[in-house]
HTML snippet that shows the backbone in 3Dmol.js (N, CA, C, O; Angstrom):
<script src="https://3Dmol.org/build/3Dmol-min.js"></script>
<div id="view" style="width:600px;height:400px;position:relative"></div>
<script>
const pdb = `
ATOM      1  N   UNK A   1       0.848  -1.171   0.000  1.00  0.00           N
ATOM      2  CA  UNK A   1       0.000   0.000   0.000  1.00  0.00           C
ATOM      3  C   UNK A   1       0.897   1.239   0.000  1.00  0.00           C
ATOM      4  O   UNK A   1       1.917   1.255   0.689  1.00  0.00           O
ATOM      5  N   UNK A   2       0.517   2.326  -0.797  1.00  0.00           N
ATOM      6  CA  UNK A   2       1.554   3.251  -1.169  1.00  0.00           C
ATOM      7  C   UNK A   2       0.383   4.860  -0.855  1.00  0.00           C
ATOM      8  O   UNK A   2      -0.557   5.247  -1.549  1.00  0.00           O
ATOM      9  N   UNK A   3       0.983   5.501   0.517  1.00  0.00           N
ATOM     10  CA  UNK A   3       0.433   6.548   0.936  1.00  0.00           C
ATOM     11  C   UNK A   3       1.937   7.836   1.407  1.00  0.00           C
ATOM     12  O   UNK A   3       2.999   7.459   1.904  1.00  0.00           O
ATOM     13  N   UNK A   4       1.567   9.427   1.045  1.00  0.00           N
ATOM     14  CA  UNK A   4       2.609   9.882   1.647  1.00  0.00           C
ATOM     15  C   UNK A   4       2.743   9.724   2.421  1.00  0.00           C
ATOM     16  O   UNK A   4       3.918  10.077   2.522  1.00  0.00           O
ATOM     17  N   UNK A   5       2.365   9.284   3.646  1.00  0.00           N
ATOM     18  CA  UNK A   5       2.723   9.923   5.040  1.00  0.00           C
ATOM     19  C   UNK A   5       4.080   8.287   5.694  1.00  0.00           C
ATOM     20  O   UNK A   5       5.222   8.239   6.152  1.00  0.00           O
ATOM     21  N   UNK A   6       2.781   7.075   5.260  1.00  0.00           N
ATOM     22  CA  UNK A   6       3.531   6.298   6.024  1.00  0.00           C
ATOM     23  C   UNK A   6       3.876   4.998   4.989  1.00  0.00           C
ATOM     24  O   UNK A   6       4.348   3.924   5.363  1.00  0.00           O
ATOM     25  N   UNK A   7       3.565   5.319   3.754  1.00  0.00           N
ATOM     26  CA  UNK A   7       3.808   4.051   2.606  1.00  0.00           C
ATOM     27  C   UNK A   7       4.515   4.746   1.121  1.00  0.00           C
ATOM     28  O   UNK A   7       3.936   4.451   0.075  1.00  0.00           O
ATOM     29  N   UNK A   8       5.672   5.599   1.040  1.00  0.00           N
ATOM     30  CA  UNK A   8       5.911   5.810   0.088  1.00  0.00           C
ATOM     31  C   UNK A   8       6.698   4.844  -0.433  1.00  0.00           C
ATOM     32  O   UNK A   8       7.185   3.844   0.096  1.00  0.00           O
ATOM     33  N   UNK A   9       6.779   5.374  -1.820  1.00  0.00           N
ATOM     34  CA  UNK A   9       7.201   3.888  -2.879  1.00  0.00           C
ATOM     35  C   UNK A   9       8.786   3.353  -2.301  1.00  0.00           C
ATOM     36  O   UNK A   9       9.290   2.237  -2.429  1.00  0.00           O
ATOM     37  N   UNK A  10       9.229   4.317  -1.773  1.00  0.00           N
ATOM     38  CA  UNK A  10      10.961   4.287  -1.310  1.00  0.00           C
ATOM     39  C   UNK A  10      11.053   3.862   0.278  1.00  0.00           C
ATOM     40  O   UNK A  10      12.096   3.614   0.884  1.00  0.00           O
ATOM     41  N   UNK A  11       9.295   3.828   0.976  1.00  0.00           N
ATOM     42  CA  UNK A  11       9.748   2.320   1.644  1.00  0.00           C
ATOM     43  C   UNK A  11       9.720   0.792   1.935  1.00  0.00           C
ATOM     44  O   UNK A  11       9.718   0.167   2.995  1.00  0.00           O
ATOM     45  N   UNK A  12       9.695   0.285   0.236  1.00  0.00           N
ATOM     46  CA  UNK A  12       9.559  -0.554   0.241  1.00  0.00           C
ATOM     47  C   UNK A  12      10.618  -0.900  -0.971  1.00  0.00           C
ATOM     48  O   UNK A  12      10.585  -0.382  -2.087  1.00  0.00           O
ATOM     49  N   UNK A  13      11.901  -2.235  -0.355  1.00  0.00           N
ATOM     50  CA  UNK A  13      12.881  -2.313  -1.541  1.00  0.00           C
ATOM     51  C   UNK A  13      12.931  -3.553  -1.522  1.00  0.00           C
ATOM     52  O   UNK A  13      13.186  -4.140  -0.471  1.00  0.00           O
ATOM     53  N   UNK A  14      12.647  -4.360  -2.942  1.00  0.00           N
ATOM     54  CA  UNK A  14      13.122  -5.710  -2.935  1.00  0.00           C
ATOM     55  C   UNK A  14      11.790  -6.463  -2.905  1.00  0.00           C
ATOM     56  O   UNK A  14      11.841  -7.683  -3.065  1.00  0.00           O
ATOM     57  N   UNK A  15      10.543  -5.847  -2.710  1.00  0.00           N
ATOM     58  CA  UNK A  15       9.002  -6.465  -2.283  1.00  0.00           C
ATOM     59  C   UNK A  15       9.201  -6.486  -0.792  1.00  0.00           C
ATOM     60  O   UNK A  15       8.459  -7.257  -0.183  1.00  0.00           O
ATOM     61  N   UNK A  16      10.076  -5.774  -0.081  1.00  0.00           N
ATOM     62  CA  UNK A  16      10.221  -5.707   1.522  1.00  0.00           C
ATOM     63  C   UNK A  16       9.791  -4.360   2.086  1.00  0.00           C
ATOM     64  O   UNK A  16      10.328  -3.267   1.906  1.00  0.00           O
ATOM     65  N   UNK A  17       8.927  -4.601   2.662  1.00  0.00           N
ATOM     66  CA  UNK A  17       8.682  -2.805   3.595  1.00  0.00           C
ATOM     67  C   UNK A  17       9.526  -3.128   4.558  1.00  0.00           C
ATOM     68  O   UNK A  17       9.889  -4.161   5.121  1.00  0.00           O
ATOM     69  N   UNK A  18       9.826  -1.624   4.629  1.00  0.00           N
ATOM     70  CA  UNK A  18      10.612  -1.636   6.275  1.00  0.00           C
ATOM     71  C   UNK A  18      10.514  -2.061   7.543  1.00  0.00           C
ATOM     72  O   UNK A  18      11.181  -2.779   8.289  1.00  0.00           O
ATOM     73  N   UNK A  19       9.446  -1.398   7.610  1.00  0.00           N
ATOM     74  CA  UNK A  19       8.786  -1.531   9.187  1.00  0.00           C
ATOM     75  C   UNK A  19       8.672  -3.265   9.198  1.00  0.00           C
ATOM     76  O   UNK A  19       8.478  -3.802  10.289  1.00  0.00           O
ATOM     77  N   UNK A  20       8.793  -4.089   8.001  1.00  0.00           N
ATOM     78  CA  UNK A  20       8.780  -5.284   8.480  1.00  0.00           C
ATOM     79  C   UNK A  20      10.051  -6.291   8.618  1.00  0.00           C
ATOM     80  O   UNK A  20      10.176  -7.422   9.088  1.00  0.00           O
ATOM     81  N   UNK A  21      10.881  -5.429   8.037  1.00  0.00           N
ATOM     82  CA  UNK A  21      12.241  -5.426   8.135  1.00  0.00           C
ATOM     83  C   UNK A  21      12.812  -5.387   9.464  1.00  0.00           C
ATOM     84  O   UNK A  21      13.703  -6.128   9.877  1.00  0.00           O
ATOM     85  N   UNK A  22      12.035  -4.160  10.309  1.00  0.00           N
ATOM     86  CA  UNK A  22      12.394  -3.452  11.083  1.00  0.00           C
ATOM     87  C   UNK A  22      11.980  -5.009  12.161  1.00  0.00           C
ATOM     88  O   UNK A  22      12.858  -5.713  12.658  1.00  0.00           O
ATOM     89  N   UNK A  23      10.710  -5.220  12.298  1.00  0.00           N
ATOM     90  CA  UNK A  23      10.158  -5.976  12.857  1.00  0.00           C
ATOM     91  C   UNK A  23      11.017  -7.460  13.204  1.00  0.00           C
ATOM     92  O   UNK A  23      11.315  -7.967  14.286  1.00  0.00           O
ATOM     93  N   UNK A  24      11.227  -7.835  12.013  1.00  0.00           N
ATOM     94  CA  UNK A  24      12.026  -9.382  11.789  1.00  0.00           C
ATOM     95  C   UNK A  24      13.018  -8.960  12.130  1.00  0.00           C
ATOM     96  O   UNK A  24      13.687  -9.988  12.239  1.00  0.00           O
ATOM     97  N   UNK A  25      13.684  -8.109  12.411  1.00  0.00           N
ATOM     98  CA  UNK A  25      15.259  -8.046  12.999  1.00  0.00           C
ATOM     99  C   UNK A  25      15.527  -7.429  14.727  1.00  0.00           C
ATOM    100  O   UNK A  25      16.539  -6.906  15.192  1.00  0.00           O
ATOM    101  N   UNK A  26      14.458  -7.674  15.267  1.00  0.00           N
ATOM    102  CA  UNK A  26      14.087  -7.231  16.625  1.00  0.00           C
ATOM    103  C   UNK A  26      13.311  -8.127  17.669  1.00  0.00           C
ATOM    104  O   UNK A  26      12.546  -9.037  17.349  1.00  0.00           O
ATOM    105  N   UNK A  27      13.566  -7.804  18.764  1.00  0.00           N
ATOM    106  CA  UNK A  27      12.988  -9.036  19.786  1.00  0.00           C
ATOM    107  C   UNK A  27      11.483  -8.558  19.949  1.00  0.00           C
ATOM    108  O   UNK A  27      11.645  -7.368  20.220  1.00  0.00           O
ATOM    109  N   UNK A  28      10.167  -8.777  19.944  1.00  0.00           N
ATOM    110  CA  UNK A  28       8.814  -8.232  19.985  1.00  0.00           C
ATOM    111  C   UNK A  28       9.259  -7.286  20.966  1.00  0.00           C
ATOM    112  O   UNK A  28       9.148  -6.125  20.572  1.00  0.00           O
ATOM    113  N   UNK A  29       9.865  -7.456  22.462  1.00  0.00           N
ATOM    114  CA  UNK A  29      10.142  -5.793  23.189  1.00  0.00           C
ATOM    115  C   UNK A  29      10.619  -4.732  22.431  1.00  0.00           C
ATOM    116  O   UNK A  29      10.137  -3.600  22.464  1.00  0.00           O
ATOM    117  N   UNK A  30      11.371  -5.011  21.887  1.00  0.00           N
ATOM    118  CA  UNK A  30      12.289  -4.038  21.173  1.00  0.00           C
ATOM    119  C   UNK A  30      11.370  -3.533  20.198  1.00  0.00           C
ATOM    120  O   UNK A  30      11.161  -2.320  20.251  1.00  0.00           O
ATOM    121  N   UNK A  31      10.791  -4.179  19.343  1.00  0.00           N
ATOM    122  CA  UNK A  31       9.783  -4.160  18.106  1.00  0.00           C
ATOM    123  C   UNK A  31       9.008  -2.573  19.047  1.00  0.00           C
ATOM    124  O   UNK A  31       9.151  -1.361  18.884  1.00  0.00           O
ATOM    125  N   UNK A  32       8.337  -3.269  19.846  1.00  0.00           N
ATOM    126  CA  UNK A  32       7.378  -2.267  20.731  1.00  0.00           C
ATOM    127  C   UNK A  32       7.748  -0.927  21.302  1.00  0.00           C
ATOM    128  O   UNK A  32       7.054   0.042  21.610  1.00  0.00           O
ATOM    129  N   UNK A  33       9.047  -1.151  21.353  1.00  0.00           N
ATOM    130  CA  UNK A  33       9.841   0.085  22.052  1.00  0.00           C
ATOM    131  C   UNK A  33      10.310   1.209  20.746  1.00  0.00           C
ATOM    132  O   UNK A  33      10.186   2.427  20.872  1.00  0.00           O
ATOM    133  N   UNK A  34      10.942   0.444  19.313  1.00  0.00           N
ATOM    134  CA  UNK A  34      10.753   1.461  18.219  1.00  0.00           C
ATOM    135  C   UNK A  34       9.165   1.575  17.955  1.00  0.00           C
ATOM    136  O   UNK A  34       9.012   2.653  17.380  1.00  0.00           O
ATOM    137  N   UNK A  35       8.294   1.134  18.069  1.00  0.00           N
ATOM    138  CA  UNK A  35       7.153   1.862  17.668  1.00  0.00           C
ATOM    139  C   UNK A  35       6.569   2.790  18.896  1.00  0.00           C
ATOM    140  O   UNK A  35       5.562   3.492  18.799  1.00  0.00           O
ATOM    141  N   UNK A  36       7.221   2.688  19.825  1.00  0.00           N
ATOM    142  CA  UNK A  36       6.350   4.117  20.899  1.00  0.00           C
ATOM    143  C   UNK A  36       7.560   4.402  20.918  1.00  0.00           C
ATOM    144  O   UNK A  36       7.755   4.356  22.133  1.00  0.00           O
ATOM    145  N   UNK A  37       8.953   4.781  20.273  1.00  0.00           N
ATOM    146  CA  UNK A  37       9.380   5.697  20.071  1.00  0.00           C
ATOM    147  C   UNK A  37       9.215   6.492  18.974  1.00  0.00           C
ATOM    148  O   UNK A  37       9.136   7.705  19.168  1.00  0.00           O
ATOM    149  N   UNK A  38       9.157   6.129  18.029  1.00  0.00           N
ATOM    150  CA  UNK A  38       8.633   6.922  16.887  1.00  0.00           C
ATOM    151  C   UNK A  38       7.262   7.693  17.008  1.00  0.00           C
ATOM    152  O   UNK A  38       6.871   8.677  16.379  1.00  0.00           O
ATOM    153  N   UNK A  39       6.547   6.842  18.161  1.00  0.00           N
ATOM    154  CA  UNK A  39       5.040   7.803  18.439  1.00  0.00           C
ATOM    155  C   UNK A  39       5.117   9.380  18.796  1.00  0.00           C
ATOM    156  O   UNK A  39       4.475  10.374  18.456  1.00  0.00           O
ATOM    157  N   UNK A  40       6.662   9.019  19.989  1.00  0.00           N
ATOM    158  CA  UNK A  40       6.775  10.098  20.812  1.00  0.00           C
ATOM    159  C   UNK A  40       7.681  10.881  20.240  1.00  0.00           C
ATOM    160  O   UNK A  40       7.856  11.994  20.738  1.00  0.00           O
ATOM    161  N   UNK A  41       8.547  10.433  18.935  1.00  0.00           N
ATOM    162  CA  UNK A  41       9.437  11.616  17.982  1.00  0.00           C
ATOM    163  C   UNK A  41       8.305  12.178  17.770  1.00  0.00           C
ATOM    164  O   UNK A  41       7.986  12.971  18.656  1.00  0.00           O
ATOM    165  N   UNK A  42       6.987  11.966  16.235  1.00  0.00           N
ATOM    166  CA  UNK A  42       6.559  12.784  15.823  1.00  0.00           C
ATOM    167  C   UNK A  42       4.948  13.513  16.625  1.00  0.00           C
ATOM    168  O   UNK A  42       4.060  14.129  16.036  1.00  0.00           O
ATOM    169  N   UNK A  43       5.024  13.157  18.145  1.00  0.00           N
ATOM    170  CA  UNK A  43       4.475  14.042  18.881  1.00  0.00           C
ATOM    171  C   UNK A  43       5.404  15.208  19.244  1.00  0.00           C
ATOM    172  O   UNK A  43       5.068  16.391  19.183  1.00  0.00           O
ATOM    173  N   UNK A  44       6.554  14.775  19.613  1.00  0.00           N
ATOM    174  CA  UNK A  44       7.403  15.699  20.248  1.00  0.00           C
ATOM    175  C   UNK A  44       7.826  16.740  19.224  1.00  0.00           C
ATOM    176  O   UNK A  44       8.400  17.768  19.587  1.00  0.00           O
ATOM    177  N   UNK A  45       7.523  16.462  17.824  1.00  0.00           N
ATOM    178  CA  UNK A  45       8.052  17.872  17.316  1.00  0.00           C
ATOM    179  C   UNK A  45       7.299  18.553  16.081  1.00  0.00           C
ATOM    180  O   UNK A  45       7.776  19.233  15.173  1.00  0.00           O
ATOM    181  N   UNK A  46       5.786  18.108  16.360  1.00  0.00           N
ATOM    182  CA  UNK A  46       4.510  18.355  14.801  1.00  0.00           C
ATOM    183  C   UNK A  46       4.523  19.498  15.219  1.00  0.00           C
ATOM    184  O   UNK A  46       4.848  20.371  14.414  1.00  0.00           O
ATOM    185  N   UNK A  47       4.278  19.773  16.201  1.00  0.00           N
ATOM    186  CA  UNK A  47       3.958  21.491  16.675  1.00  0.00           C
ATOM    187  C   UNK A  47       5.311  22.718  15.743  1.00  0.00           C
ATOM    188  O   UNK A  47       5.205  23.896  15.399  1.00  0.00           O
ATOM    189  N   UNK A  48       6.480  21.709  15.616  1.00  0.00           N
ATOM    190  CA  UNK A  48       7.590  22.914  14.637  1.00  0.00           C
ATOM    191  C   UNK A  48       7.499  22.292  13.295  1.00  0.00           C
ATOM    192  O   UNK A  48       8.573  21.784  12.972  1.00  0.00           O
ATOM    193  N   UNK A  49       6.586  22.173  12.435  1.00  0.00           N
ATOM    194  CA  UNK A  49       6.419  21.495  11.059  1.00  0.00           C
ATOM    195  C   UNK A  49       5.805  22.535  10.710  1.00  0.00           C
ATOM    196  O   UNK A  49       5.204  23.158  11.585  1.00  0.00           O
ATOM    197  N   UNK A  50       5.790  22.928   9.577  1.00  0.00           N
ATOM    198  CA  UNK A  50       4.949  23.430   7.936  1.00  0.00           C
ATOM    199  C   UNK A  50       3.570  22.711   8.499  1.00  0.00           C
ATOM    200  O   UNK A  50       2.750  23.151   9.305  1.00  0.00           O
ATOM    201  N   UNK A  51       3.605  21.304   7.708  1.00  0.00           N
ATOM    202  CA  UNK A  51       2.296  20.477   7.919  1.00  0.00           C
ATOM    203  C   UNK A  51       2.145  19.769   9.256  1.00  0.00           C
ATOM    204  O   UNK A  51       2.129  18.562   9.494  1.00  0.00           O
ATOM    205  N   UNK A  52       2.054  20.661   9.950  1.00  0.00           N
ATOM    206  CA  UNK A  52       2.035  19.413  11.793  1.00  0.00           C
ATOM    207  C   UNK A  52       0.967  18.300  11.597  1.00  0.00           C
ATOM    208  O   UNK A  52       1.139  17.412  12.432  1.00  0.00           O
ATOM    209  N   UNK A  53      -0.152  18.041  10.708  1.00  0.00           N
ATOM    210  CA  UNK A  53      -0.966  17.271  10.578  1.00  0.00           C
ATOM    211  C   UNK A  53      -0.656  15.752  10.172  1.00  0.00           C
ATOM    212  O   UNK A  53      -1.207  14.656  10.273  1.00  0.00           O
ATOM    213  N   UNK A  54       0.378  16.224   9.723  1.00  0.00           N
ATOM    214  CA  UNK A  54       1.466  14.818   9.079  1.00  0.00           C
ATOM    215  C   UNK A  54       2.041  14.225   9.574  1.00  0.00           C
ATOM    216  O   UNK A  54       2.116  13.044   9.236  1.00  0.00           O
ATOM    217  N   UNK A  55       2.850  14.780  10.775  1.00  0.00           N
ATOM    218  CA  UNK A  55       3.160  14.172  11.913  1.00  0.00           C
ATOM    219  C   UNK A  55       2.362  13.375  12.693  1.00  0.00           C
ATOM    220  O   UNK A  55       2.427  12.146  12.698  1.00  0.00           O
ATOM    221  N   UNK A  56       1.625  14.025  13.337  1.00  0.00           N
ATOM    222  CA  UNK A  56       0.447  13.760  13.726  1.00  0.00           C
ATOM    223  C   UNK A  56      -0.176  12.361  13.316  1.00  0.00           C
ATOM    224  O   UNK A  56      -0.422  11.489  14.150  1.00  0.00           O
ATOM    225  N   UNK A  57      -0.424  12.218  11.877  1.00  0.00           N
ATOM    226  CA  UNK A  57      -0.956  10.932  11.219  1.00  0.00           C
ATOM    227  C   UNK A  57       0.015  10.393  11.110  1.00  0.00           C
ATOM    228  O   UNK A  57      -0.163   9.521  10.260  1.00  0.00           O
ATOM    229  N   UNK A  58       1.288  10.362  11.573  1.00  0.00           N
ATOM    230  CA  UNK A  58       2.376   9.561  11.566  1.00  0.00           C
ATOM    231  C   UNK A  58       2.438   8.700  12.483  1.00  0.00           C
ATOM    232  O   UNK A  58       2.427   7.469  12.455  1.00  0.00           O
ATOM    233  N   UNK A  59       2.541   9.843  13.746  1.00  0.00           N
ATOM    234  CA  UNK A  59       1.952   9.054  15.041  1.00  0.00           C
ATOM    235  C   UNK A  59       1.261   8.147  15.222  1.00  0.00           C
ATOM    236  O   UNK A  59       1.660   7.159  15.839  1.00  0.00           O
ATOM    237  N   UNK A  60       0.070   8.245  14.741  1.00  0.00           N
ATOM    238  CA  UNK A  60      -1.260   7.873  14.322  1.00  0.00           C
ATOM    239  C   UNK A  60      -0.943   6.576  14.429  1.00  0.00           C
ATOM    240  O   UNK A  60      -1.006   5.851  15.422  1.00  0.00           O
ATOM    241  N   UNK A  61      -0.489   6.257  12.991  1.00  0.00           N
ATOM    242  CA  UNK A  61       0.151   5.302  12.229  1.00  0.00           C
ATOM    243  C   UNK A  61       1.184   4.303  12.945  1.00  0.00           C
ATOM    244  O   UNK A  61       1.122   3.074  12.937  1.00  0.00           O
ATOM    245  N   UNK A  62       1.900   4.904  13.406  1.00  0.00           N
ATOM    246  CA  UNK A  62       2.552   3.976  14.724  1.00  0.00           C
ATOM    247  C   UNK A  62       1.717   3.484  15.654  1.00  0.00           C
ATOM    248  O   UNK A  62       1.758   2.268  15.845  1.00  0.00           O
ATOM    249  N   UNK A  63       0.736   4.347  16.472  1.00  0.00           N
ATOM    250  CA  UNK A  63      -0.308   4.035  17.150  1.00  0.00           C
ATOM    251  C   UNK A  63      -0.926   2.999  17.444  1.00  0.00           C
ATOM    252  O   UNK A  63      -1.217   2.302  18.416  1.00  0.00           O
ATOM    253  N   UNK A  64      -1.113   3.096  15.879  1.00  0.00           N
ATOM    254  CA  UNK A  64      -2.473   1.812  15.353  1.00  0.00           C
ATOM    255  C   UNK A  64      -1.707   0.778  15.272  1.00  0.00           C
ATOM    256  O   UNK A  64      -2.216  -0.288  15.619  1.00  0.00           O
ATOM    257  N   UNK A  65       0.126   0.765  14.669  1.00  0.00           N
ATOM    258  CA  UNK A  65       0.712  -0.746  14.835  1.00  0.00           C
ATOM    259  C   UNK A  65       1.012  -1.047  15.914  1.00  0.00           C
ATOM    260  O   UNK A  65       1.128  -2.263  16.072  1.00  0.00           O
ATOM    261  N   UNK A  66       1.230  -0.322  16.919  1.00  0.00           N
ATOM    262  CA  UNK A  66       1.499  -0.621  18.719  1.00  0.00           C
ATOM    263  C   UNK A  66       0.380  -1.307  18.952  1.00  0.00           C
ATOM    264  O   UNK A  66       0.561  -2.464  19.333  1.00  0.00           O
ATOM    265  N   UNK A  67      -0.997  -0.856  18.810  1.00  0.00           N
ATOM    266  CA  UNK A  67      -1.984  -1.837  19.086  1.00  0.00           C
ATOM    267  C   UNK A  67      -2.427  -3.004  18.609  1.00  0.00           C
ATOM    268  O   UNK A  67      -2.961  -3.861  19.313  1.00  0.00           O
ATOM    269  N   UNK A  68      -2.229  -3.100  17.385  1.00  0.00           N
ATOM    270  CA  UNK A  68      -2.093  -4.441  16.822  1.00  0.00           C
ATOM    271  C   UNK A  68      -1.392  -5.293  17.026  1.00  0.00           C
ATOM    272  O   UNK A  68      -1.617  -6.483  16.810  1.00  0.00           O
ATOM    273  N   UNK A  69       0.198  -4.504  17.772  1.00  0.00           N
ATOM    274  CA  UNK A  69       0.758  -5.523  18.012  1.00  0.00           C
ATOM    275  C   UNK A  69       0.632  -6.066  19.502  1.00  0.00           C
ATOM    276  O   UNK A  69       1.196  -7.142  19.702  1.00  0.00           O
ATOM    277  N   UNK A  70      -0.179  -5.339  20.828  1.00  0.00           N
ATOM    278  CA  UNK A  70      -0.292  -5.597  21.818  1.00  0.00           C
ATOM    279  C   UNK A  70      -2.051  -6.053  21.704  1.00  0.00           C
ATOM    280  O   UNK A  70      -2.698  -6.339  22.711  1.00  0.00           O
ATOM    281  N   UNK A  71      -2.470  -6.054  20.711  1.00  0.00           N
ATOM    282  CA  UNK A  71      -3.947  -6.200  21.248  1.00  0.00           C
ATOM    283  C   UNK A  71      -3.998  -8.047  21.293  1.00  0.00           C
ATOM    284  O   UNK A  71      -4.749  -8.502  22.156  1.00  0.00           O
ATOM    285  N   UNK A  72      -3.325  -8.961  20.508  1.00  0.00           N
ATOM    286  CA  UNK A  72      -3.195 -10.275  20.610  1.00  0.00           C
ATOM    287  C   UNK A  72      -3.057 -10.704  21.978  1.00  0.00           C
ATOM    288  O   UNK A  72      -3.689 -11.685  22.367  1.00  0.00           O
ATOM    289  N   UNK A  73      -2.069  -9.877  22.966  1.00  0.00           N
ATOM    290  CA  UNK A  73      -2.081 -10.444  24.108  1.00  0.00           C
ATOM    291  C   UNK A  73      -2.976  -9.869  25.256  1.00  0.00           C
ATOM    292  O   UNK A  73      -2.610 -10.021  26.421  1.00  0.00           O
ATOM    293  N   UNK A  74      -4.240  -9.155  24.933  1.00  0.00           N
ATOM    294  CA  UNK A  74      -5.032  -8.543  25.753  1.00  0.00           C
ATOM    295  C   UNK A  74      -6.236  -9.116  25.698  1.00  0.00           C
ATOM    296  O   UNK A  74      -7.165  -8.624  26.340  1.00  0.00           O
ATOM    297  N   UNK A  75      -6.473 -10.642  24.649  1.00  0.00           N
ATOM    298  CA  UNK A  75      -7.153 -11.623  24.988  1.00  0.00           C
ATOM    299  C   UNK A  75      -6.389 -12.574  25.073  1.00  0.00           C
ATOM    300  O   UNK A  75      -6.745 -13.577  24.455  1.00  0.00           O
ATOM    301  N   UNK A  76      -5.431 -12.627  25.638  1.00  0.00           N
ATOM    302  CA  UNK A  76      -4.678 -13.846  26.426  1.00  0.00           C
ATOM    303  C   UNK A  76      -5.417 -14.383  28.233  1.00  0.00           C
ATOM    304  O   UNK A  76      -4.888 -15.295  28.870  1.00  0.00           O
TER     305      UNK A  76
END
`;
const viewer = $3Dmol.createViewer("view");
viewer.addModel(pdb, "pdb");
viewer.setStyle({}, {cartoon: {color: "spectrum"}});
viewer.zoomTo();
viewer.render();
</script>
């Protein structure tokens, strides 16, 4: 899927997205810890952007994979 904010064509090389790159080369803590860090980069600095809205849906976007990736064990 190819969107500006969080799917441009340049992150995905080889038929590999990153973030799953990112994923397979990390322990699930770790996995969890770059995605609520990246939440809290583009909270911590939309407010000094041109488009702060972008950030924002960046966040977003991390957000929504933090929960997907913790919601499996919240019907455990």
């Amino acid at each position: 899927m190819t969107d500006n904010v969080n799917h441009p064509s340049h992150y995905t090389t080889g038929g590999i997205e990153c973030i799953d790159a990112m994923k397979a080369s990390m322990t699930s803590e770790a996995f969890l810890g770059y995605l609520k860090g990246n939440i809290q980069k583009y909270l911590w600095r939309y407010e000094k952007k041109l488009a702060p809205a972008e950030d924002l849906k960046k966040a977003r976007w991390y957000l929504d994979k933090l929960i997907a990736e913790v919601e499996p064990c919240d019907s455990e």
